[in-house]
Backbone and ligand atoms as CSV (ligand in chain L), in Angstrom:
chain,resi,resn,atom,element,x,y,z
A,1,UNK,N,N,-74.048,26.190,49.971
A,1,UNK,CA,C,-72.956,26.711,49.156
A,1,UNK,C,C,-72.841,28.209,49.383
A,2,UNK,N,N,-71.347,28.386,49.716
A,2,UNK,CA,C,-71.842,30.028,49.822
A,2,UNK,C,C,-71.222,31.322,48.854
A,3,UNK,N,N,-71.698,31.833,48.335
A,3,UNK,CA,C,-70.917,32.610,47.278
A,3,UNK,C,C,-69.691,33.813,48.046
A,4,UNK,N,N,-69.003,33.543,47.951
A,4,UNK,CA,C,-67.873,34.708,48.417
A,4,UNK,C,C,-68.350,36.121,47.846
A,5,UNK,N,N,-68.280,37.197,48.256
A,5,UNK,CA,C,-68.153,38.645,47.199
A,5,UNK,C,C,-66.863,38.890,46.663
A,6,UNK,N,N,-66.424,39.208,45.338
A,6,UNK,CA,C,-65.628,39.436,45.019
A,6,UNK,C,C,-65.058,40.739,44.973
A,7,UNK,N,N,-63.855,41.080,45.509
A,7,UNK,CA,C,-63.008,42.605,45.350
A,7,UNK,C,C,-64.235,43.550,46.451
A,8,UNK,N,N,-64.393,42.876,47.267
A,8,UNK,CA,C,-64.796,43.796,48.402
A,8,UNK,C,C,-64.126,43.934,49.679
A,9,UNK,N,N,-62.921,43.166,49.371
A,9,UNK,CA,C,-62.436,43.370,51.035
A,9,UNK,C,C,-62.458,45.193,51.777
A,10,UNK,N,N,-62.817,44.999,52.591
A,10,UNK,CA,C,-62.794,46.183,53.462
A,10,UNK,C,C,-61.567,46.964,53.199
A,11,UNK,N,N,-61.262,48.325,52.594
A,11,UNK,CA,C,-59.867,48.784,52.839
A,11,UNK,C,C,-60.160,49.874,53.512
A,12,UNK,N,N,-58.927,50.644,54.286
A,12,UNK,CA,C,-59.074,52.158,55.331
A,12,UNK,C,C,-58.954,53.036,54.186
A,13,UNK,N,N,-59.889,53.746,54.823
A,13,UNK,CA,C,-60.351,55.005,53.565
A,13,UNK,C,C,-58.804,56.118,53.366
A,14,UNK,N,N,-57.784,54.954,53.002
A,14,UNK,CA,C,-56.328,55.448,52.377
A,14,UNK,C,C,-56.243,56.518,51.347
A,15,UNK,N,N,-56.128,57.688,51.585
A,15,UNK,CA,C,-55.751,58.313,50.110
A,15,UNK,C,C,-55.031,57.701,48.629
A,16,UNK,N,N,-55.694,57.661,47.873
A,16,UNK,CA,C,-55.356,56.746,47.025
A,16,UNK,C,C,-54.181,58.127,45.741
A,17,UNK,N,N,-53.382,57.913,46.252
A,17,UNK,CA,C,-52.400,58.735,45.120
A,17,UNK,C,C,-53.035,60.009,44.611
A,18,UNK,N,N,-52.998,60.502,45.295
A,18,UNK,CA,C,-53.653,62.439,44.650
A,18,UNK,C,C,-52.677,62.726,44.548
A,19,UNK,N,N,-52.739,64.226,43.815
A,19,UNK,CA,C,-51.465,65.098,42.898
A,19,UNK,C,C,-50.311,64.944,43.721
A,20,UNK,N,N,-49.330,64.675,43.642
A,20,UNK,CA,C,-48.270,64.202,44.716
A,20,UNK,C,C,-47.981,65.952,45.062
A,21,UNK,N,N,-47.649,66.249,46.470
A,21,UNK,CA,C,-47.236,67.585,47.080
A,21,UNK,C,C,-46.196,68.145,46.796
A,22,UNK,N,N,-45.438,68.759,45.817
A,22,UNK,CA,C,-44.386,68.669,45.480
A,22,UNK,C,C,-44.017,70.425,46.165
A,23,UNK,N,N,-44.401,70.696,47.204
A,23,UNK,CA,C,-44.226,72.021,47.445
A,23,UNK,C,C,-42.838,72.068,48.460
A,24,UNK,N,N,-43.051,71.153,49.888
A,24,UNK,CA,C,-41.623,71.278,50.889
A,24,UNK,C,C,-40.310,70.639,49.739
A,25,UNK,N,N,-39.346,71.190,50.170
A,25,UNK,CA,C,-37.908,70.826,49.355
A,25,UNK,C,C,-37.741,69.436,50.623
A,26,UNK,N,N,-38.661,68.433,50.649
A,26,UNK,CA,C,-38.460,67.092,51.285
A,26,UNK,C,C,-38.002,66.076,51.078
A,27,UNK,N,N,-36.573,65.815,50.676
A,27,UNK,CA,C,-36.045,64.422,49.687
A,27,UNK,C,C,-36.794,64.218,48.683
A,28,UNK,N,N,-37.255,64.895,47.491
A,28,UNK,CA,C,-37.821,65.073,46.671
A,28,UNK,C,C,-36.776,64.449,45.457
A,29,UNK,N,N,-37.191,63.226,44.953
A,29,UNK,CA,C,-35.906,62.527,43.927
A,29,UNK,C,C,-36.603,62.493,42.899
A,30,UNK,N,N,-36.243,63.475,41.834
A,30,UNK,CA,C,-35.917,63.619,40.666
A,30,UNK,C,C,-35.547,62.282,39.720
A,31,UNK,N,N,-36.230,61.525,39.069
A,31,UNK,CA,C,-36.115,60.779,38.300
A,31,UNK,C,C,-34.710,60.808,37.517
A,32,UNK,N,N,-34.064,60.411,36.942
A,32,UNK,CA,C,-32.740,60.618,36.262
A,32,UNK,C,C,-33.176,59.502,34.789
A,33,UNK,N,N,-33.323,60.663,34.060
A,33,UNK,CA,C,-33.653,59.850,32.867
A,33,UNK,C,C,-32.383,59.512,31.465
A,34,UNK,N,N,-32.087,58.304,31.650
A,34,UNK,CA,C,-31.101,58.221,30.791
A,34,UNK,C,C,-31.790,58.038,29.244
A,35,UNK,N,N,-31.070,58.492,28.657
A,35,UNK,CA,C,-30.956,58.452,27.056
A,35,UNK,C,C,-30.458,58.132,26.244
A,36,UNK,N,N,-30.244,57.434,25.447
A,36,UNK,CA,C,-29.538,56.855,24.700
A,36,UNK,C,C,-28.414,57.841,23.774
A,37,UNK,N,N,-26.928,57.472,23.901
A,37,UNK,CA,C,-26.319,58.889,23.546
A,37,UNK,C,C,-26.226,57.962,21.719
A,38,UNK,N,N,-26.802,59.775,21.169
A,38,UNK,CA,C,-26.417,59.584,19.888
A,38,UNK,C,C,-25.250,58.853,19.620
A,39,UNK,N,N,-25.650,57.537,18.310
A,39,UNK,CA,C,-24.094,56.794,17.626
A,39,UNK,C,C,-23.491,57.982,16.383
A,40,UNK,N,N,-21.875,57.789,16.619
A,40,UNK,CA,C,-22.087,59.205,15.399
A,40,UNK,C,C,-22.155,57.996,14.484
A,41,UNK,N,N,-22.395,58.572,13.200
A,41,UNK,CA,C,-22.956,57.829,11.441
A,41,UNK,C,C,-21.099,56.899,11.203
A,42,UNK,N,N,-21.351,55.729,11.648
A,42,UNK,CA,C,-19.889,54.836,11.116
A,42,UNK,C,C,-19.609,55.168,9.872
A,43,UNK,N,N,-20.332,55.223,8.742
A,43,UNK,CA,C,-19.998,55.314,7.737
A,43,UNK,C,C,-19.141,56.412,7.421
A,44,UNK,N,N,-19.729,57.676,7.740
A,44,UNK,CA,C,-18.463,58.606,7.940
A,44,UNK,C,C,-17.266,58.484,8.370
A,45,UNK,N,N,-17.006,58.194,9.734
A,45,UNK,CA,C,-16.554,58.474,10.576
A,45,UNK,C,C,-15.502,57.540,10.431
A,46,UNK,N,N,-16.283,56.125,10.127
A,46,UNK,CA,C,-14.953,55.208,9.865
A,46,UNK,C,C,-13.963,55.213,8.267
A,47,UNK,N,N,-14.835,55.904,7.844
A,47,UNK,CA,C,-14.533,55.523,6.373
A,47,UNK,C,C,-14.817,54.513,5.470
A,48,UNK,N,N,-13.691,54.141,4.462
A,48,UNK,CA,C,-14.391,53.522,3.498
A,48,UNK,C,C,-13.895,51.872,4.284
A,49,UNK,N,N,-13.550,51.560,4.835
A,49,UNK,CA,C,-13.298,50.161,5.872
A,49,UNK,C,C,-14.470,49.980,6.017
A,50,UNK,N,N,-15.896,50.724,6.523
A,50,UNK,CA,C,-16.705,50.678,6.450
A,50,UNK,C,C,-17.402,49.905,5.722
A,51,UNK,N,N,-16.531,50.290,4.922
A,51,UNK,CA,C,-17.378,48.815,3.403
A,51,UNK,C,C,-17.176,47.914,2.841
A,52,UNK,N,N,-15.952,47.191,3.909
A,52,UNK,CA,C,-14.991,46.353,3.418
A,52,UNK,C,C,-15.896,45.128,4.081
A,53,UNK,N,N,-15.815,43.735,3.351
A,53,UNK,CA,C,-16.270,42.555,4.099
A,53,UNK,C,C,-14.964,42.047,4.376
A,54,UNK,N,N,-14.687,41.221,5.303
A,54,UNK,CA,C,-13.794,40.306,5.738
A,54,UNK,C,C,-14.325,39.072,5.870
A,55,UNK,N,N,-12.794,38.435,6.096
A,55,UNK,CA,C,-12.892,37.060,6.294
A,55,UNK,C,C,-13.872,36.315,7.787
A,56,UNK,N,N,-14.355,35.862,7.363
A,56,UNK,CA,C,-15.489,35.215,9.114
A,56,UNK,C,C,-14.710,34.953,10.122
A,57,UNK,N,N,-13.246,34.024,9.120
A,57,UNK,CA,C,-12.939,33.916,10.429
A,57,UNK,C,C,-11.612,34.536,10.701
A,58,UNK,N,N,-10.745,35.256,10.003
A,58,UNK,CA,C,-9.735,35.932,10.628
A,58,UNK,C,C,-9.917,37.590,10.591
A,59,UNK,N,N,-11.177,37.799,9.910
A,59,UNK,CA,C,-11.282,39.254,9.438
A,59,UNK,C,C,-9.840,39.968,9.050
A,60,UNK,N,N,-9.452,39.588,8.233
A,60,UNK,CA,C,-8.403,39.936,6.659
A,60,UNK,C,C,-9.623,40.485,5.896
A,61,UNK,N,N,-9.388,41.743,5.238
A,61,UNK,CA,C,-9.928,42.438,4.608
A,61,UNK,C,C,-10.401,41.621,3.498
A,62,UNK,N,N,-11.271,40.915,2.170
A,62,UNK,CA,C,-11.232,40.536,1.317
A,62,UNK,C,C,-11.973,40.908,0.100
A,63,UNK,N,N,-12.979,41.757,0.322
A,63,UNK,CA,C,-13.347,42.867,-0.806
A,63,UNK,C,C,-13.796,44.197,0.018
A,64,UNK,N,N,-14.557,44.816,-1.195
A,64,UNK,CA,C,-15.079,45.907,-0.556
A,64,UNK,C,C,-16.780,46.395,-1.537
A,65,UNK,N,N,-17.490,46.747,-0.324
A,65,UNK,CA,C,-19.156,46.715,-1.166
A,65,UNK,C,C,-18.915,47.230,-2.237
A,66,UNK,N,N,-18.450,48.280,-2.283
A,66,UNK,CA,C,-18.703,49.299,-3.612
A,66,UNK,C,C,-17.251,48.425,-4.904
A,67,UNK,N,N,-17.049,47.160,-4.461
A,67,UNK,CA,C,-16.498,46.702,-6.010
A,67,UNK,C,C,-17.421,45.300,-5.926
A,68,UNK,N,N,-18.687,45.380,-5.884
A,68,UNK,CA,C,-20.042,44.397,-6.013
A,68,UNK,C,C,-20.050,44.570,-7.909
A,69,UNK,N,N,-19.862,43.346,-8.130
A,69,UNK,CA,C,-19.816,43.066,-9.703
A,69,UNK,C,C,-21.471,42.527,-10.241
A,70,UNK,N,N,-22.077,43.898,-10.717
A,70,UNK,CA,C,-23.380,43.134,-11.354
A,70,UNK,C,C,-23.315,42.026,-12.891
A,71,UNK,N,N,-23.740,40.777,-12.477
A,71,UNK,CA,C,-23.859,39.884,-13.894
A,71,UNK,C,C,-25.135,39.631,-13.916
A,72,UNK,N,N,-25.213,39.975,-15.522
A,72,UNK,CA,C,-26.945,39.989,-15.914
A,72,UNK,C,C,-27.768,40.676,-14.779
A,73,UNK,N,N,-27.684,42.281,-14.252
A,73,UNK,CA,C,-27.805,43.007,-14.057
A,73,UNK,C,C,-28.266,42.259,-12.372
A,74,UNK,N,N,-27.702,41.544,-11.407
A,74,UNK,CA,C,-27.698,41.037,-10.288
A,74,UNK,C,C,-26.218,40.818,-9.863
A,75,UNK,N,N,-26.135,40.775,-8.456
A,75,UNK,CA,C,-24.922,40.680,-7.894
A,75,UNK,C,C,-25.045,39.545,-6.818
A,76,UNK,N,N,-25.947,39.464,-6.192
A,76,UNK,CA,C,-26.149,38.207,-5.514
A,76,UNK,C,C,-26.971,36.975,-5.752
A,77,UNK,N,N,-26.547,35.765,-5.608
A,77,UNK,CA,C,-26.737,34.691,-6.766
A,77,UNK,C,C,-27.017,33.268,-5.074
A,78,UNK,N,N,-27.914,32.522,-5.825
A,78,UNK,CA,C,-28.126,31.549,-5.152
A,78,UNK,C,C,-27.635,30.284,-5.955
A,79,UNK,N,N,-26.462,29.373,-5.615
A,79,UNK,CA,C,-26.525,28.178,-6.605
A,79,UNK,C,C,-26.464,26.988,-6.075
A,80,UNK,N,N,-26.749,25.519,-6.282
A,80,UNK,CA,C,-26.005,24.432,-5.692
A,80,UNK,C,C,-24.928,23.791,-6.654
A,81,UNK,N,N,-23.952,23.002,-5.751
A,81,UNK,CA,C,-22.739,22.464,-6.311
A,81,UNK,C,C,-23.479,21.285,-6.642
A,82,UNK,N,N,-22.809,20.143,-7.437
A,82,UNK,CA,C,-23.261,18.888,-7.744
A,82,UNK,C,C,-23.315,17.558,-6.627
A,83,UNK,N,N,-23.130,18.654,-5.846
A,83,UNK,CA,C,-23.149,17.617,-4.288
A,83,UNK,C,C,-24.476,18.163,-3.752
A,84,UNK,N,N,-25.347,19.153,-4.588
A,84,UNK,CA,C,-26.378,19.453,-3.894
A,84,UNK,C,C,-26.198,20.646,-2.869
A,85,UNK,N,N,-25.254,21.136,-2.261
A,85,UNK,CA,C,-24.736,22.240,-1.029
A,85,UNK,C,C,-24.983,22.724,-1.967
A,86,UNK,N,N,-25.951,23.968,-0.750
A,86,UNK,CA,C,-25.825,25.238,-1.432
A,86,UNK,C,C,-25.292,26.588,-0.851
A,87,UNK,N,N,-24.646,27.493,-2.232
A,87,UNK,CA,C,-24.069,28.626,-1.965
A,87,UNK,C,C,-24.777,29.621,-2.185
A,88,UNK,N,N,-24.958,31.202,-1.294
A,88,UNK,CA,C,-25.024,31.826,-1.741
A,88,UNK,C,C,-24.507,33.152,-1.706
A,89,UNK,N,N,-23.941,33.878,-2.498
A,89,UNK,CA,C,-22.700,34.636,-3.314
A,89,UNK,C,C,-22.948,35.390,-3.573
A,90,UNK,N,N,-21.953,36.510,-3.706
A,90,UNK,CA,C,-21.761,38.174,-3.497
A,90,UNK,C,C,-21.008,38.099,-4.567
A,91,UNK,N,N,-21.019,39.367,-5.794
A,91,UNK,CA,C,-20.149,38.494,-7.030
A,91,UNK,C,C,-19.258,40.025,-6.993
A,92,UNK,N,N,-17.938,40.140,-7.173
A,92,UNK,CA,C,-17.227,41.047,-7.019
A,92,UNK,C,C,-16.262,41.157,-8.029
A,93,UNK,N,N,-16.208,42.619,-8.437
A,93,UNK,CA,C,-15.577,42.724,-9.539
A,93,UNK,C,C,-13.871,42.727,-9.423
A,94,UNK,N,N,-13.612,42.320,-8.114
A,94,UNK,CA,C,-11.774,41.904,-7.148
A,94,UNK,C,C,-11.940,42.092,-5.938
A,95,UNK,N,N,-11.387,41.531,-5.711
A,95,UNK,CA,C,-10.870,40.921,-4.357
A,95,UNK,C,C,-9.648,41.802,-3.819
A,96,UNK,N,N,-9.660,41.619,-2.312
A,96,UNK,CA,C,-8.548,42.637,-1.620
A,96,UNK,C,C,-7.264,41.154,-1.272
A,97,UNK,N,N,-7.483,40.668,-0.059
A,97,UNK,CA,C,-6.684,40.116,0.271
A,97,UNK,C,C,-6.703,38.582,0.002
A,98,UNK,N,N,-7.079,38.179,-1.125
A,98,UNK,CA,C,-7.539,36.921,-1.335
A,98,UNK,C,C,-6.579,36.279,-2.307
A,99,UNK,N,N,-6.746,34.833,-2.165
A,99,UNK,CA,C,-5.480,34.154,-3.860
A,99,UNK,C,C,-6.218,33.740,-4.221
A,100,UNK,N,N,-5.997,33.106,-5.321
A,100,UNK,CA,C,-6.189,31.874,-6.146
A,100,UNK,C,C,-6.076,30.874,-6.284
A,101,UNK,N,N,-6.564,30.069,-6.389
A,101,UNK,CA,C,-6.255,28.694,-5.808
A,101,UNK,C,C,-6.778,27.464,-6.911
A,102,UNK,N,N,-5.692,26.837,-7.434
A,102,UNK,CA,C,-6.085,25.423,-8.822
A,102,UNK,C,C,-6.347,26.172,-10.221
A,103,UNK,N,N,-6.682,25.157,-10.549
A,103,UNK,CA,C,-6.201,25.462,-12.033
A,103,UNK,C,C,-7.701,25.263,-12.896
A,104,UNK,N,N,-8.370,27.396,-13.072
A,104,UNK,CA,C,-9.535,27.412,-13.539
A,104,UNK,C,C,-9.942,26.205,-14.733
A,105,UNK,N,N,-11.625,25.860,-14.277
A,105,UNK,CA,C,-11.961,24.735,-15.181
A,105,UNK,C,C,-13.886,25.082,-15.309
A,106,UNK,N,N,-13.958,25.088,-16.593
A,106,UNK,CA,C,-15.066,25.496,-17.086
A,106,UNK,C,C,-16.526,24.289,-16.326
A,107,UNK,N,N,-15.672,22.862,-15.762
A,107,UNK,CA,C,-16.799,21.692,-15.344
A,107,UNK,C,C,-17.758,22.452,-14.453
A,108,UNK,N,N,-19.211,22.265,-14.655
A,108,UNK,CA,C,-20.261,22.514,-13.703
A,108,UNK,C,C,-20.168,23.841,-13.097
A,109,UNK,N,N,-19.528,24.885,-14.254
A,109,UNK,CA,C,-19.575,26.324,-13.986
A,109,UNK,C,C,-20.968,26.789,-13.856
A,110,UNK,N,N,-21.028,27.659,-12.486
A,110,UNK,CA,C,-22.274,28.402,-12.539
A,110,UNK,C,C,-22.610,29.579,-13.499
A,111,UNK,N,N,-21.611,29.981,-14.029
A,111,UNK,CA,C,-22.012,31.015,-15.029
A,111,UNK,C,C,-20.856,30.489,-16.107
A,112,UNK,N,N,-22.414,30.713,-17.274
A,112,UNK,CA,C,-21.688,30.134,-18.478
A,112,UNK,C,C,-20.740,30.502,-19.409
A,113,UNK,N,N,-19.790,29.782,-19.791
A,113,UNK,CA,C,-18.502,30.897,-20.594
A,113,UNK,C,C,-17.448,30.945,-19.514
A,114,UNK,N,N,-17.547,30.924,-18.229
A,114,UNK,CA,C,-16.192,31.609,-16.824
A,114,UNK,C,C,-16.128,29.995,-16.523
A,115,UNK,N,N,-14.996,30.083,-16.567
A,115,UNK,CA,C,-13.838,28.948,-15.759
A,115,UNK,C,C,-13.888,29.675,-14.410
A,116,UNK,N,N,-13.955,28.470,-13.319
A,116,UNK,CA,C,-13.537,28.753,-11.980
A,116,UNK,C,C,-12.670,28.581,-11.227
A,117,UNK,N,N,-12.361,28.784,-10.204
A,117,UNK,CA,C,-10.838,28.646,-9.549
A,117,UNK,C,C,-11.254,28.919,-8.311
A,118,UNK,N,N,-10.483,28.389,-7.372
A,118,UNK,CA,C,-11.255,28.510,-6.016
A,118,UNK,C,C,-10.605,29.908,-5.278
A,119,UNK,N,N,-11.433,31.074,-4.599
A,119,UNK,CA,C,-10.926,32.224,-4.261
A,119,UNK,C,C,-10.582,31.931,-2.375
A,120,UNK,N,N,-9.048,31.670,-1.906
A,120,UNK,CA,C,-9.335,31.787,-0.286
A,120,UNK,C,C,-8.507,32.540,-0.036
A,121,UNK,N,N,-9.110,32.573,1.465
A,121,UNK,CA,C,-8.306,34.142,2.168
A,121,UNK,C,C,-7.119,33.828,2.053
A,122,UNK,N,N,-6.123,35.215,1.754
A,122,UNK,CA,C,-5.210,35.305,1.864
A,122,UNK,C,C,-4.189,35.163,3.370
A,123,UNK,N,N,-4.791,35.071,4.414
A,123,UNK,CA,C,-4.738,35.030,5.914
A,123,UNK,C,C,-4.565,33.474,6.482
A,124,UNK,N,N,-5.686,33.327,6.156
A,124,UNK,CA,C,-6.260,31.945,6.893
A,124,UNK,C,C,-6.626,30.662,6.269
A,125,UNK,N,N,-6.166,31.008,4.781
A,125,UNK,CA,C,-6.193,30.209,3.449
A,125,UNK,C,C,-7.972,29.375,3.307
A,126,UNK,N,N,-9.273,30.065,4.560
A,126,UNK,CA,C,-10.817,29.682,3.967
A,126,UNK,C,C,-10.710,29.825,2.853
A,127,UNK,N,N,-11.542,28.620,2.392
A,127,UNK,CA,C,-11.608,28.515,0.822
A,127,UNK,C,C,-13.328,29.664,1.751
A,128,UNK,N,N,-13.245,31.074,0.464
A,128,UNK,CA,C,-13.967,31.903,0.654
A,128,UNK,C,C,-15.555,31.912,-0.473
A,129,UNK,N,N,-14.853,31.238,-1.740
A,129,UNK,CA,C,-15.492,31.533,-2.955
A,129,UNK,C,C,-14.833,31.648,-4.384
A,130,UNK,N,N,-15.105,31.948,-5.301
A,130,UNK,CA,C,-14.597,31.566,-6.187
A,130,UNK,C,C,-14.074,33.081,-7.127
A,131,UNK,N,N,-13.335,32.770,-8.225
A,131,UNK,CA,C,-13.193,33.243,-9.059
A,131,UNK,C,C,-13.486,33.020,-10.789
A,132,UNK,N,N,-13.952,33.978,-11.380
A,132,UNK,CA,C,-14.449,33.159,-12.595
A,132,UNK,C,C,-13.872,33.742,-13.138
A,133,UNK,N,N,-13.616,33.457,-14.559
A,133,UNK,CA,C,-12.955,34.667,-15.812
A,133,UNK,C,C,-12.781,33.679,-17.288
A,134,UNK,N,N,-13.916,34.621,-18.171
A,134,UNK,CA,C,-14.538,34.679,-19.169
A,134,UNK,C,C,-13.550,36.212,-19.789
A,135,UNK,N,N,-14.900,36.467,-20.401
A,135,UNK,CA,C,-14.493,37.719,-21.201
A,135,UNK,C,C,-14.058,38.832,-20.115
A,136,UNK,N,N,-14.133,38.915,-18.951
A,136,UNK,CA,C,-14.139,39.396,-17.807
A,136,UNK,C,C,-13.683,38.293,-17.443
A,137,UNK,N,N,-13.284,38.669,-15.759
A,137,UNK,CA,C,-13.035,38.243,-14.519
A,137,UNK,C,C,-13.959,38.805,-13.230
A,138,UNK,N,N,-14.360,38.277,-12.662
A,138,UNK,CA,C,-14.692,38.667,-11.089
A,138,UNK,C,C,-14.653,37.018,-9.969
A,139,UNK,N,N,-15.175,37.939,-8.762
A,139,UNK,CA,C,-15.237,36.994,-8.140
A,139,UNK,C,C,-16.866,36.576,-7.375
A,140,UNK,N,N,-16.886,35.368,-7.127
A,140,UNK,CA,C,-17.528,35.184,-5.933
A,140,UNK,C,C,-17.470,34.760,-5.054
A,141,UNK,N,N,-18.270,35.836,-3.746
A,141,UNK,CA,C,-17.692,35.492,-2.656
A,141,UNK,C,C,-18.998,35.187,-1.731
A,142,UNK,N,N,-18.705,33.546,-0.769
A,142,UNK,CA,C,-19.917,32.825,-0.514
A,142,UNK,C,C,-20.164,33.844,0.437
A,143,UNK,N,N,-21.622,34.613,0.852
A,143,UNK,CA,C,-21.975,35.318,2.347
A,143,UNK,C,C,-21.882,34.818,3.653
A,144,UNK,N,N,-21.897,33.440,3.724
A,144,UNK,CA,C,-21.646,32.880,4.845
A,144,UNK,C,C,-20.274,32.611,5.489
A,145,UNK,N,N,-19.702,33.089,5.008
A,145,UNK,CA,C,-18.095,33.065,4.892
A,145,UNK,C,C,-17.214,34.447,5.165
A,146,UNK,N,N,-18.317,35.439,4.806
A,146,UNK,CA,C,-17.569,36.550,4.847
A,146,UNK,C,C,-18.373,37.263,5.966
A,147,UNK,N,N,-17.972,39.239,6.230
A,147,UNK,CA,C,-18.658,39.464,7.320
A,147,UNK,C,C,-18.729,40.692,6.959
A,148,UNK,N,N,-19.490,42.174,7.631
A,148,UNK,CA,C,-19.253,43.343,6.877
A,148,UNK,C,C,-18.174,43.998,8.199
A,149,UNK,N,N,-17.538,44.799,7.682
A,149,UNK,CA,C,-16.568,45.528,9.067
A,149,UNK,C,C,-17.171,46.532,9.871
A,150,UNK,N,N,-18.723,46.587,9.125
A,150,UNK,CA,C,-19.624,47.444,10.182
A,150,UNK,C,C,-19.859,46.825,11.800
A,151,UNK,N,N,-19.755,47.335,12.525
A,151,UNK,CA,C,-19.666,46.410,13.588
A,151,UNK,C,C,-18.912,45.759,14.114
A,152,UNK,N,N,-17.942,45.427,13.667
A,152,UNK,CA,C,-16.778,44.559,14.370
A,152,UNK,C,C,-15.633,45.642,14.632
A,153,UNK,N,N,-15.277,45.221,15.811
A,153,UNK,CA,C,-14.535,46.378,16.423
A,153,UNK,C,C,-13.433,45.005,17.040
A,154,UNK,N,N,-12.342,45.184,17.229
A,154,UNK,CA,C,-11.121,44.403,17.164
A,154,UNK,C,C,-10.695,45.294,18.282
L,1,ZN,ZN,ZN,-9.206,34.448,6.749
């Protein structure tokens, strides 16, 4: 049996990478280091669209973050319907481009006291989410349905 040596093959006594010579002006190539160019801040820049969600699928404007309706001091809500599907919802104190849709009914309301009504885009008529109204009104609007306008460029 014969044992091989390992990592001894013979090599020519090659200079193995010393300080590279950087003295003759000899096709000497300069690395070109790219960088990532600063994004300017969207939020500025675009404005308050910035904070608008739209529709998923026609992007029609349909609220905006800063009218996020806190109930019982939360704004986003997990529920299931009596079919078991579940939603979960962005609760807004109005809606931009959205209707109304049937004729509010207190049955198997997720929040107690608000009749619901179904909220869809005004565009593309997605049923989006709902509307409730109690002593108040707001809406909710399902997240999977909607989108933020950060990022989407048309
Ligand atoms: Zn739509």
């Amino acid at each position: 049996m014969k044992v091989r040596p390992l990592g001894c093959a013979e090599v020519e006594a090659a200079p193995v990478c010393g300080p590279a010579s950087v003295g003759a002006d000899t096709g000497l190539v300069v690395p070109t280091i790219v960088e990532p160019e600063p994004q300017p801040d969207a939020a500025t820049s675009v404005g308050d669209t910035a904070n608008d969600w739209l529709c998923a699928w026609c992007h029609n404007r349909v609220a905006n973050e800063k009218d996020r309706f806190p109930y019982n001091g939360k704004d986003e809500f997990t529920f299931r319907n009596p079919e078991g599907i579940r939603f979960e919802i962005i609760t807004f104190s109005r809606t931009l481009g959205c209707q109304k849709e049937g004729v509010a009914t207190l049955e198997h309301t997720w929040f107690p006291g608000y009749a619901w009504s179904y909220c869809q885009c005004g565009e593309c008529g997605q049923h989006l989410g709902w509307y409730y109204a109690g002593t108040i009104e707001f809406a909710g609007l399902i997240i999977s349905r909607i989108v933020r306008a950060v990022g989407v460029r048309n």
